[in-house]
LOMAR-848736 format. One record per atom (N, C-alpha, C): x, y, z; residue in one letter. Coordinates in steps of 0.001 Angstrom, whole numbers, plus 524288, in hexadecimal, padded with zeros to 5 digits. Layout:
N
XYZA;...
# end
This chain:
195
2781268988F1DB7X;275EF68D6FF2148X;2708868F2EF1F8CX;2706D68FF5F1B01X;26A566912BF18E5X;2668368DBFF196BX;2679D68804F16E9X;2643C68425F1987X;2625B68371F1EFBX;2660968374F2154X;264FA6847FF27E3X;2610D6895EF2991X;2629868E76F2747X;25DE269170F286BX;258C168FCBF2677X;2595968D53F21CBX;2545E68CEEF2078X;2522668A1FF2316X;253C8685C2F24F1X;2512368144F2A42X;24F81683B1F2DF4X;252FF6870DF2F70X;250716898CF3494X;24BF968EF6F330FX;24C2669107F2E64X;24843692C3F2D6CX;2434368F99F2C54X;242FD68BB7F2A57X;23D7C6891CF294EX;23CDD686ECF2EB6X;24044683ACF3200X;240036831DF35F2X;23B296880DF3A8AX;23C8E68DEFF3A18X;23C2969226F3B88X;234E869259F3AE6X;235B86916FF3515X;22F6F692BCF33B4X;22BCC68E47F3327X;22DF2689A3F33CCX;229FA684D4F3734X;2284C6868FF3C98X;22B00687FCF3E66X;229F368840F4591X;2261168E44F452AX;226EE691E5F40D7X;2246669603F418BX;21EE16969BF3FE4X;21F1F690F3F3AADX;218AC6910FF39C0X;2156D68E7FF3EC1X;2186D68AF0F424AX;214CE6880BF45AAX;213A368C47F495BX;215DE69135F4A3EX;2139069502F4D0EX;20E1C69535F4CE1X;20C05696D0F473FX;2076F69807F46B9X;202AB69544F477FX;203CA68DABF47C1X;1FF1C689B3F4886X;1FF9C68908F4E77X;1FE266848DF4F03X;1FD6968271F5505X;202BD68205F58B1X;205C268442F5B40X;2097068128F5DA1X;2078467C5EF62D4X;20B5367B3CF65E6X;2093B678FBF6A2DX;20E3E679D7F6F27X;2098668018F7048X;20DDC68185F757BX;20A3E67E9DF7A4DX;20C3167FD0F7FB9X;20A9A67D18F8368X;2076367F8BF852FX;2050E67BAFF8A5EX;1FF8B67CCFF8C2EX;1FF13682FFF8D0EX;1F9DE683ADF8CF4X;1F90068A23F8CC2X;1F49C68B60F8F83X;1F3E468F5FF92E9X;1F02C69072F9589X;1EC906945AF94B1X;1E9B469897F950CX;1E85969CF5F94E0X;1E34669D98F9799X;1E2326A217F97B8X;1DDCA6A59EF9CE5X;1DBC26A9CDF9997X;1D5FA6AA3FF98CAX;1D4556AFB2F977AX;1D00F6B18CF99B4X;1CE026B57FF9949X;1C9816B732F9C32X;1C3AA6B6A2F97BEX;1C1A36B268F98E6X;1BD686B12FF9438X;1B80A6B5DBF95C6X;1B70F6B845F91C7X;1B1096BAD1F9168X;1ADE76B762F8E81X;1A78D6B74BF8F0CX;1A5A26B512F8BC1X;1A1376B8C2F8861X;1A1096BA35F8422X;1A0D36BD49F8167X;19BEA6BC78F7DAAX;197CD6B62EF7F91X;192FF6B3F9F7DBEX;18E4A6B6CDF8003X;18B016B449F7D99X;1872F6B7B7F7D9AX;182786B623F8329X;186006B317F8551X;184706B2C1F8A56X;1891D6B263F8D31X;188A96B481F9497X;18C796B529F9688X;190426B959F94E2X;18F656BD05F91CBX;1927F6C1A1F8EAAX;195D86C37DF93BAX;199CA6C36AF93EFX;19DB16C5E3F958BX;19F056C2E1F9B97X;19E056BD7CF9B40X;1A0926BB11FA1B4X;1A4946B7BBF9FCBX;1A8F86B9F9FA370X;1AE066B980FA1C5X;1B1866B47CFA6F6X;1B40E6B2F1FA504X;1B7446AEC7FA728X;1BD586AE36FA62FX;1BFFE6AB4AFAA37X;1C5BA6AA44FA81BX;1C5C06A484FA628X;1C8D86A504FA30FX;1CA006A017F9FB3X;1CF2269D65F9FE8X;1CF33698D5F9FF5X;1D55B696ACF9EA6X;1D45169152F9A5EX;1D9A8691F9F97E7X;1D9BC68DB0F93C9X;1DE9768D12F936EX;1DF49687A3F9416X;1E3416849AF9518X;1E55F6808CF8FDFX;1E76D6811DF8D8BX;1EB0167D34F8868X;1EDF86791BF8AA4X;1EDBB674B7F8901X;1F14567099F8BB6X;1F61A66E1EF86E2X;1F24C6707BF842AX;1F51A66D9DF7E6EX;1F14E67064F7B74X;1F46D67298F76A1X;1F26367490F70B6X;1EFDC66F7FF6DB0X;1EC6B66FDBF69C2X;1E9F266E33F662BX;1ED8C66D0AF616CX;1EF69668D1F5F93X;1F28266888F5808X;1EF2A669A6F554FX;1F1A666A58F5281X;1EE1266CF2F4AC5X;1ED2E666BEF4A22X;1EEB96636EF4C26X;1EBBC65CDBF487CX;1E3FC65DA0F4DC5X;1E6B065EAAF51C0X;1E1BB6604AF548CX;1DB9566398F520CX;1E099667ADF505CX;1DAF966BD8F4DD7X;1D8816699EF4816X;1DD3066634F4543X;1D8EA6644AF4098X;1D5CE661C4F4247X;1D7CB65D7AF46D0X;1D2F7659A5F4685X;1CE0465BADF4954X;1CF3F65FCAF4B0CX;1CA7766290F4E42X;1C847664C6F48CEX;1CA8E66805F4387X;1C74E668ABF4157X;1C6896649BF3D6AX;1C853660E9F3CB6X;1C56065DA0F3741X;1C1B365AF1F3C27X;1C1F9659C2F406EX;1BD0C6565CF4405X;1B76E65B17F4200X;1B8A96610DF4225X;1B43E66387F41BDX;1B22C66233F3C82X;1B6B366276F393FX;1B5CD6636AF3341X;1B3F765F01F30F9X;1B67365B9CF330EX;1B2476550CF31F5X;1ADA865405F3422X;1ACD66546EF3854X;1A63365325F3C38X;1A53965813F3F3EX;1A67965BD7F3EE3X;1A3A066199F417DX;1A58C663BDF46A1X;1A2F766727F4870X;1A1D36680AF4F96X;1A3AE66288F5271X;19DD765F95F5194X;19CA665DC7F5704X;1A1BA65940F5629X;1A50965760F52F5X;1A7E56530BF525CX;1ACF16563CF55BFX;1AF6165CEBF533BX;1B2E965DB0F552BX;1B2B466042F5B97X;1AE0365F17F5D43X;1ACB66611DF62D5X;1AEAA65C41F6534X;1ABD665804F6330X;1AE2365222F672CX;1B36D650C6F650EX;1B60965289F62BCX;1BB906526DF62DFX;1BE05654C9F6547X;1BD4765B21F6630X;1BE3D65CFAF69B1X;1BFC965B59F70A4X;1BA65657D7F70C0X;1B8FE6572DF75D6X;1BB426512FF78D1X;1BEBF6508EF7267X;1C12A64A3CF72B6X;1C75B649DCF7433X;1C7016500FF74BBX;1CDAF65283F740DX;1CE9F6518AF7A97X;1D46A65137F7A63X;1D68365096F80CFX;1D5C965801F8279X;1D45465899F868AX;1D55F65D51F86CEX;1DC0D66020F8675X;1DC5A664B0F84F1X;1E2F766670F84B4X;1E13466D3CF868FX;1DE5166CE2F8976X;1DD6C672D3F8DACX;1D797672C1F8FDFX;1D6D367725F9244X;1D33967855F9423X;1D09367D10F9338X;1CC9467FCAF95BEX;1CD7A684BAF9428X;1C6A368512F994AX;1C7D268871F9D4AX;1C5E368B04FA0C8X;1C43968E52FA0E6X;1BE0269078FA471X;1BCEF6968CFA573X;1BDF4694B0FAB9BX;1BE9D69963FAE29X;1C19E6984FFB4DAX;1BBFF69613FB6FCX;1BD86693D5FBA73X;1BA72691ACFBE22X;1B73068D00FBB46X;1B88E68A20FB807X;1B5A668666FB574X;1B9B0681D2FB3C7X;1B75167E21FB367X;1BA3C67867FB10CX;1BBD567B14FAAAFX;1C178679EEFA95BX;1C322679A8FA370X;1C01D674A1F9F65X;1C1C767741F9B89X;1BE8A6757EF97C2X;1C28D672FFF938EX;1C32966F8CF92AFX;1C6CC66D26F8DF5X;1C77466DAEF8956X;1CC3466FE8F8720X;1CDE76713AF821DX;1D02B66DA5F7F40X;1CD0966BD9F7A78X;1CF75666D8F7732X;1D2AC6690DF721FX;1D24366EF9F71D1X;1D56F671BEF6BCEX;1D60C6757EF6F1CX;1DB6C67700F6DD3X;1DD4367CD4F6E50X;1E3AF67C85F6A4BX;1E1F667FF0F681FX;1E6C4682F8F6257X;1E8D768710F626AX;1EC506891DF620CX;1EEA468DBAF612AX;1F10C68DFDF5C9CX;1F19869532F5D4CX;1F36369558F56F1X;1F82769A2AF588EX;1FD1D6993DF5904X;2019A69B02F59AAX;202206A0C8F5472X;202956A524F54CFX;2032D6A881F506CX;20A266A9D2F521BX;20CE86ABC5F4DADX;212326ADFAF4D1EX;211DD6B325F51C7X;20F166B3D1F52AFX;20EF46B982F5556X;20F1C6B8BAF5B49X;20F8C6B417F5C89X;20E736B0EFF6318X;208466B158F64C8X;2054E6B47BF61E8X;200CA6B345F6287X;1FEB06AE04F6277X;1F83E6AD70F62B6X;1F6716A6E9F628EX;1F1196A7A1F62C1X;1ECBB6A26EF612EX;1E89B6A174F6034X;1E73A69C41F6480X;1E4E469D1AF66D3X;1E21769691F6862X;1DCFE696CCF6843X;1DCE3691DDF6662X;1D58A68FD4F66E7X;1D51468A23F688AX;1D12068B25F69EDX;1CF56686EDF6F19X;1CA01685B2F6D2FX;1C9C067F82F6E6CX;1C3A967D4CF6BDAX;1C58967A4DF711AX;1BEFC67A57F7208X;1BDED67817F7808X;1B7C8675E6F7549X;1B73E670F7F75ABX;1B24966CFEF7384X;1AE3A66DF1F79AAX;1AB7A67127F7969X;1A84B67414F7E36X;1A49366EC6F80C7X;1A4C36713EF858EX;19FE766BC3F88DEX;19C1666D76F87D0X;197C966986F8477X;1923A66B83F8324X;190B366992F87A8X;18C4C66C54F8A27X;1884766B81F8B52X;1851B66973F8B09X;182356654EF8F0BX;17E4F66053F8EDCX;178D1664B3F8BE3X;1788966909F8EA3X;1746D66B28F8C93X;1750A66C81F86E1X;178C866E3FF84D9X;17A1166FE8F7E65X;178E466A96F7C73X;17A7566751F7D03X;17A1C66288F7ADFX;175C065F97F7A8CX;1733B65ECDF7FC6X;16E3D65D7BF7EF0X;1698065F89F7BB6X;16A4F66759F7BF0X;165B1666E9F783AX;1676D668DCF7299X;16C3A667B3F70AAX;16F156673FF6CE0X;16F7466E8FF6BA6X;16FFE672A7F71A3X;171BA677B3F6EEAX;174D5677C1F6911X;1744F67B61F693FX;1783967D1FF6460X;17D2A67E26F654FX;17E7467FD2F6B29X;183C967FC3F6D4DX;1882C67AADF6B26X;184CC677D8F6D37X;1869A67417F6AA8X;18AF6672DEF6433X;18826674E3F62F8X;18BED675A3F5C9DX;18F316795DF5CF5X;1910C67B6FF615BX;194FD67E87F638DX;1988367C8FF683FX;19AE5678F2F66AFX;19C2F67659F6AC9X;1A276676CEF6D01X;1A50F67AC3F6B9BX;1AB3167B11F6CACX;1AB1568140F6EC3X;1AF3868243F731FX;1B1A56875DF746EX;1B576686C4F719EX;1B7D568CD6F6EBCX;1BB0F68DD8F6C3CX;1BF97694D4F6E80X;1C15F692FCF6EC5X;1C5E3697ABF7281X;1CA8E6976DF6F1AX;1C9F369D4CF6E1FX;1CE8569FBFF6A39X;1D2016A272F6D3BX;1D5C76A2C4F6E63X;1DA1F6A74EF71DFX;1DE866AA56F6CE2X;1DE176AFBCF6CECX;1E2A16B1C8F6A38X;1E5C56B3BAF6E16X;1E9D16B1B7F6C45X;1EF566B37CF7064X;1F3966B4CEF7026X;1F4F26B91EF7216X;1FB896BC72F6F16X;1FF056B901F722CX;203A26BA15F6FFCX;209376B896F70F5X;209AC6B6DAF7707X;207066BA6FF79E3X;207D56B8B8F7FB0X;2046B6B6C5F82C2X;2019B6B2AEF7EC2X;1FB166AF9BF805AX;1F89B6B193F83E5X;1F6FB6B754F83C8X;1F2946BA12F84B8X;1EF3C6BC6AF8153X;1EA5B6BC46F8070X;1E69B6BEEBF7C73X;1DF516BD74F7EE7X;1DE3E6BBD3F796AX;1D82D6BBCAF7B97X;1D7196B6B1F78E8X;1D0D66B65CF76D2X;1CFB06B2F0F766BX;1C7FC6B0D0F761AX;1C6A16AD5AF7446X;1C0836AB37F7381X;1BF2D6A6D5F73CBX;1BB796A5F4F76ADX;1B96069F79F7804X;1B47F69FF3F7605X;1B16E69D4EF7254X;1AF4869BA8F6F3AX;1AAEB6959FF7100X;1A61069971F7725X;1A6A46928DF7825X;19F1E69192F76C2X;19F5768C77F733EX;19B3968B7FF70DAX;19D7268B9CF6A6FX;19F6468AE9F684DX;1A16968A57F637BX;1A2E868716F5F9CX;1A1AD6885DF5B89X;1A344681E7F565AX;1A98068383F5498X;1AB886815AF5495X;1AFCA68181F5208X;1B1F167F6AF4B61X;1B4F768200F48E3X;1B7BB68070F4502X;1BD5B6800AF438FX;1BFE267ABFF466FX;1C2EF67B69F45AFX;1C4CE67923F3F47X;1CA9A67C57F3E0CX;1CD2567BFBF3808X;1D1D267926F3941X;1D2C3674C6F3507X;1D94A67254F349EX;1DABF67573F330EX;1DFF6674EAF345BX;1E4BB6780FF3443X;1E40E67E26F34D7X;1DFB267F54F38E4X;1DE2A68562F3A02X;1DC9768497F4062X;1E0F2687B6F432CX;1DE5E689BEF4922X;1D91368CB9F499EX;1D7FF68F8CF458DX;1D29B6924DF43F3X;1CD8068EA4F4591X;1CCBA68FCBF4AF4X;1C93C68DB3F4BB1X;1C36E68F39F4B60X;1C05668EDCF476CX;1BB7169223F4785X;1B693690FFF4A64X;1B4326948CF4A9EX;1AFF7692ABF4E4BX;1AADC695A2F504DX;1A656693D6F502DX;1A1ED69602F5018X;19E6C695E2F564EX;19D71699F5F58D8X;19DC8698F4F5F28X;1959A699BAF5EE9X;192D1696C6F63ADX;18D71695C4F61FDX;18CE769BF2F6499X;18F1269ED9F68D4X;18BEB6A36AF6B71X;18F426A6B7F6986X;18C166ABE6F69E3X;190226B14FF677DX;193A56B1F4F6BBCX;197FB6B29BF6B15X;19AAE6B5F3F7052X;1A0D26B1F1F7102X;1A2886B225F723CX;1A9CD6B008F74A8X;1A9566AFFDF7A86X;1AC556ADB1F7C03X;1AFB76AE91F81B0X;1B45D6B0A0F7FC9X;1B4E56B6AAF821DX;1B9486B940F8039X;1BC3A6B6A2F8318X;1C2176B54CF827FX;1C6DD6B3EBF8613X;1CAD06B8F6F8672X;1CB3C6BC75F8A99X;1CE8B6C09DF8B8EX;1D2E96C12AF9007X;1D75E6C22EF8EA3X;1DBB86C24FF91B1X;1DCDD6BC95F929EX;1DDA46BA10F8CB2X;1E0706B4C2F8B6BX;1E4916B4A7F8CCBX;1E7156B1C9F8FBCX;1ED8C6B053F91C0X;1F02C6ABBDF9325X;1F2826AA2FF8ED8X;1F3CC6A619F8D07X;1FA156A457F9271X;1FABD69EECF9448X;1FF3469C55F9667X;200DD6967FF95B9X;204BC695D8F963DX;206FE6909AF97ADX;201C768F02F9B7AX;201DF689DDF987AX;1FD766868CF9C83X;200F66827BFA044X;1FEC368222FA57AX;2015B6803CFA88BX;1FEA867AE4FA843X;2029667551FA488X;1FEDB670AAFA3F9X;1FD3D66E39FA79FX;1FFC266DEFFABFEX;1FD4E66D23FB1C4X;1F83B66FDEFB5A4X;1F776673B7FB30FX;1F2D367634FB593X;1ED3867440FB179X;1EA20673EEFB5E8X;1E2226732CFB4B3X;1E0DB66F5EFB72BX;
# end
């Protein structure tokens, strides 16, 4: 009888550490009301949707960061951009935009973390006269979200990224001052048949 508990206790606390890393629940949708908070356009606001089709693996996020950590930026931007898409992510009234990473980070508390790297469409003009934008080449969107996937949230667009193995910690250095605030985040079941 003791042996047996003990199985089902270690049993208990395998399933309880995977709480805390990546799981892989199903498609997921969400809507927020984006401000943009740069230093141009200060305060014109939009609705947003972002759509998950499929989560990102932790074998995903190393190779996204040893691609940085071996050849830089511009190597893990065209990897990025080599990825099948697995969401989208919309302001209303406009064509979606394709999401090649999106991670979450599950906490004991039903709370959660997601971040989103989106390898951004440069511009013929950035490119041609080699802006500096340029060396900022990824949107990055963070959502914090309680138990009942509503909260807030930051999009990050013009930005270098750093991503870490074996760390959701995604860091990152944005080229203009300012965020797109994301407010009145509300997270659903994604309907895989709809877009």
């Amino acid at each position: 009888m003791t042996k047996q508990r003990c199985r089902v206790l270690v049993l208990a606390l395998t399933l309880c550490g995977a709480v805390g890393a990546q799981s892989t629940p199903d498609a997921q949708r969400f809507t927020a009301f984006a401000v943009n908070m740069g230093n141009s356009s200060t305060g014109h606001n939009s609705h947003l949707e972002i759509v998950i089709d499929r989560w990102s693996t932790a074998a995903d996020r190393d190779a996204l960061a040893a691609m940085y950590g071996e050849r830089g930026t511009n190597a893990a931007f065209k990897m990025l951009q080599a990825q099948p898409r697995i969401g989208y992510i919309r302001v209303a009234g406009r064509l979606g935009t394709d999401i090649a990473f999106a991670r979450q980070v599950l906490h004991s508390d039903g709370t959660r973390r997601v971040v989103i790297v989106i390898a951004r469409q440069l511009s013929f003009s950035e490119v041609n006269r080699n802006a500096p934008t340029v060396d900022y080449p990824f949107t990055l969107v963070e959502l914090h979200l309680g138990a009942n996937s509503d909260g807030d949230g930051k999009m990050f667009v013009g930005a270098k990224i750093k991503p870490q193995r074996g760390h959701d910690q995604i860091d990152h250095e944005e080229y203009a001052a300012g965020a797109v605030l994301l407010r009145d985040v509300k997270g659903q079941p994604s309907d895989p048949g709809a877009d």
